[in-house]
N, C-alpha and C positions, 0 to 999 in steps of 0.2 A: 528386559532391558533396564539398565539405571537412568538413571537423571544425567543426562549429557548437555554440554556447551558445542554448540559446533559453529562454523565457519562456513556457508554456504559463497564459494567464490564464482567472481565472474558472470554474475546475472544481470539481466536487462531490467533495470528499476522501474514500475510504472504505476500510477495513483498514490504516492506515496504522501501520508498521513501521518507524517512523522515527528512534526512540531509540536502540534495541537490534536488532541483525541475528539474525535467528529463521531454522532450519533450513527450508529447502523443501522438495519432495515429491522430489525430487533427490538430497538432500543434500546440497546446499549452502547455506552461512550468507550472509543476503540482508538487503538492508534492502529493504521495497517497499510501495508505496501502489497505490490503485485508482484512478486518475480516473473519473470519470463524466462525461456528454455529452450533449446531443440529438444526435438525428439530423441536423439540417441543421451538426455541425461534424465529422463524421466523415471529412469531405476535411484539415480542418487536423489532424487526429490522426493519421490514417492513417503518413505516414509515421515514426511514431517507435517503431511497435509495432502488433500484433495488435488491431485490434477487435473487439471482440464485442458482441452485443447481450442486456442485460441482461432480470429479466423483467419491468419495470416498464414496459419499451417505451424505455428510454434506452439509451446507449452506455458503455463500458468501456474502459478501455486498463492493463493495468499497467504500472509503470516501477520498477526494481530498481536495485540497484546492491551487487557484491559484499561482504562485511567486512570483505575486504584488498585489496590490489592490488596489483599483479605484483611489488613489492617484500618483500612479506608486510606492510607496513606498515595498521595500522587507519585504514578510511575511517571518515568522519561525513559525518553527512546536518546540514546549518546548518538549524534551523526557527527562524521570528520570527515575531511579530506582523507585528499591520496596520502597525505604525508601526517595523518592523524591530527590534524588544527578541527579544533571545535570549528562545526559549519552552520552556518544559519539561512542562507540563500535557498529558496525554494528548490523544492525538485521536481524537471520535468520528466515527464513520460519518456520514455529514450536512455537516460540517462545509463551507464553501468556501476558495478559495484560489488562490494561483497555483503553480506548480513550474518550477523552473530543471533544465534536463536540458541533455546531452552527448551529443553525436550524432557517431560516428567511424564510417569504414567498414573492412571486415575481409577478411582475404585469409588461408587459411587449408588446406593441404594441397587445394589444387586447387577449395576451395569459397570463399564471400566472400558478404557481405552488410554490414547495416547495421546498427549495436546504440546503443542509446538507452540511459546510466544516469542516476540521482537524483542528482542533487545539493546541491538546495536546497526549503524547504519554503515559503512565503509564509502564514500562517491570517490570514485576511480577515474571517471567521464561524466564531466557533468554537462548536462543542456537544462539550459536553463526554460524555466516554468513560463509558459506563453498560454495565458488561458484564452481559448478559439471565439475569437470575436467575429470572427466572419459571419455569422448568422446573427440576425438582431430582427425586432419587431421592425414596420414601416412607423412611421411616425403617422397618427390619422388626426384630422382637420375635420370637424364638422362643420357640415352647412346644411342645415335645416337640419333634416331627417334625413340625409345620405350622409355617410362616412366613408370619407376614403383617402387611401393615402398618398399623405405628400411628397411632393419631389425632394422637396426643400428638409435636409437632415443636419 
């Protein structure tokens, strides 16, 4: 295969790390989104990355892309609206859209494959980013040598 551009349309945006490149479990600094999928598109996703299946009974794929590149120089990831206006409002889990990704093949001390990065963001349906406050510490109140928490938050 050659080095393709493609258009991945119509996915369910989720974790998206699109602003700002955040450490991975790795160590390395990444920009990266979740797509989400049914089941009957898992042949058109397949080749751009690892599928998984989520536990809602839908599909998965993430796509990355480094926060520099072999230059040292800073990548950005381009996000817009539906009607292509530069976007800056956070995105939530939920959200839809298309993704513009970069598909090159790799040859590499005797090994080789095929690596997919981000490049472009399309919000189509945007919900907006609500990070889950619902859960929180109690608030705790010493008194001597017992700890325990207070009513009062």
């Amino acid at each position: 295969m050659s080095n393709t551009s493609t258009i991945l349309r119509n996915v369910t945006l989720n974790y998206a790390k699109v602003y700002q490149a955040e450490t991975n479990p790795f160590g390395k600094e990444v920009f990266d989104i979740q797509l989400e999928f049914t089941k009957d598109r898992i042949d058109e996703f397949s080749p751009y990355g690892k599928v998984r299946q989520l536990p809602n009974g839908n599909f998965a794929l993430n796509i990355n892309r480094p926060s520099t590149n072999n230059k040292g120089e800073k990548n950005k990831i381009r996000v817009v609206d539906s009607e292509k206006n530069p976007m800056t409002d956070l995105i939530g889990n939920g959200s839809v859209g298309n993704v513009i990704v970069y598909s090159y093949d790799w040859s590499t001390g005797g090994r080789s494959g095929r690596k997919t990065i981000l490049i472009a963001v399309q919000v189509t349906k945007h919900v907006e980013y609500n990070p889950e406050a619902s859960v929180d510490f109690d608030l705790v109140v010493s008194e001597g040598d017992n700890q325990t928490p207070s009513q009062d938050f």
